[in-house]
N, C-alpha and C positions, 0 to 999 in steps of 0.2 A: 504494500500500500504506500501510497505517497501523499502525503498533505498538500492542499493548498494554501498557500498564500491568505488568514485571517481580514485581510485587506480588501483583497480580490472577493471574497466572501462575503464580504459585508458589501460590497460596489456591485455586485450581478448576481450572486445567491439565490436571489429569489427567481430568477430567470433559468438556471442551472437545472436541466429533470436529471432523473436516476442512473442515465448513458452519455457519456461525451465521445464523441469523433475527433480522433489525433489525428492529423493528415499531416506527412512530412513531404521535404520538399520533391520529393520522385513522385511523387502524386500516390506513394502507398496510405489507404484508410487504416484506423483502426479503431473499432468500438471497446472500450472502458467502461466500466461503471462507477457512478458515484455516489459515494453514501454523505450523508449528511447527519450530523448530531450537534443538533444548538447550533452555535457559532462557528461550527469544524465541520471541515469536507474534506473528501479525499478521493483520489483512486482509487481502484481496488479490480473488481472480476477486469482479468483482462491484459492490466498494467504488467508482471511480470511476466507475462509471453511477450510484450511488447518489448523491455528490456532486455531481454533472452533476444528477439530476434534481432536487432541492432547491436549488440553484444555492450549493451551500457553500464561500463562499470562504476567502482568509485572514482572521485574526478571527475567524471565527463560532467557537462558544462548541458542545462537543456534551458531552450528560449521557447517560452510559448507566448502565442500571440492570439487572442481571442477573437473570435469571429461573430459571435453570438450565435446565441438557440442550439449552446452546449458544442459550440465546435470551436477546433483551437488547433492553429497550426504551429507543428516544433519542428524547432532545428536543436541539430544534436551537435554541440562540441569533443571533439576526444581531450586527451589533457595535456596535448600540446595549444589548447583551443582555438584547434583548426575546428572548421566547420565540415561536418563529415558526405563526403558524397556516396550516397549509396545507388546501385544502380537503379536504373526507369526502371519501370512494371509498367509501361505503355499505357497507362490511363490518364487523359486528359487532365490536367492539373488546373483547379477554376481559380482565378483570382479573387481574391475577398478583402474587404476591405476592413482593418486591424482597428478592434476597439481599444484594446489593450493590452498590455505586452504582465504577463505571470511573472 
């Protein structure tokens, strides 16, 4: 599981449902689920198959940029904080425009 950001919670929470979609930048999806208690969200169903499959260890560096109605696009730093290119998966990658950055 991974927390969000107290701040970010309190600015779009109530807009946040039970699933968020990660889209990185190869235009690969991925559905997350998010739990919510009081003032605390988090990651959870989903998130370490997501980390497994980008090989995200400690150090790496992740930018998310929110998009709204639970979708948030990352880019993944390794710990040289490069930003990491992982290959296309050939699906159309849509432009969105960034409410806010996690």
């Amino acid at each position: 599981m991974q927390s969000i950001p107290k701040k970010f919670v309190r600015k779009f929470g109530d807009e946040l449902s039970t699933a968020a979609t990660l889209r990185v930048p190869n235009g690969r999806v991925w559905q997350v689920g998010l739990t919510k208690d009081g003032r605390s969200m988090w990651f959870n169903d989903g998130w370490n198959e997501f980390l497994m499959y980008h090989s995200i260890s400690a150090s790496y560096f992740l930018v998310f940029g929110y998009e709204e109605n639970s979708n948030f696009h990352v880019f993944i730093f390794d710990k040289s904080v490069c930003e990491i290119t992982y290959p296309s998966n050939g699906e159309k990658v849509e432009n969105a425009k960034q409410k806010s950055v996690v």
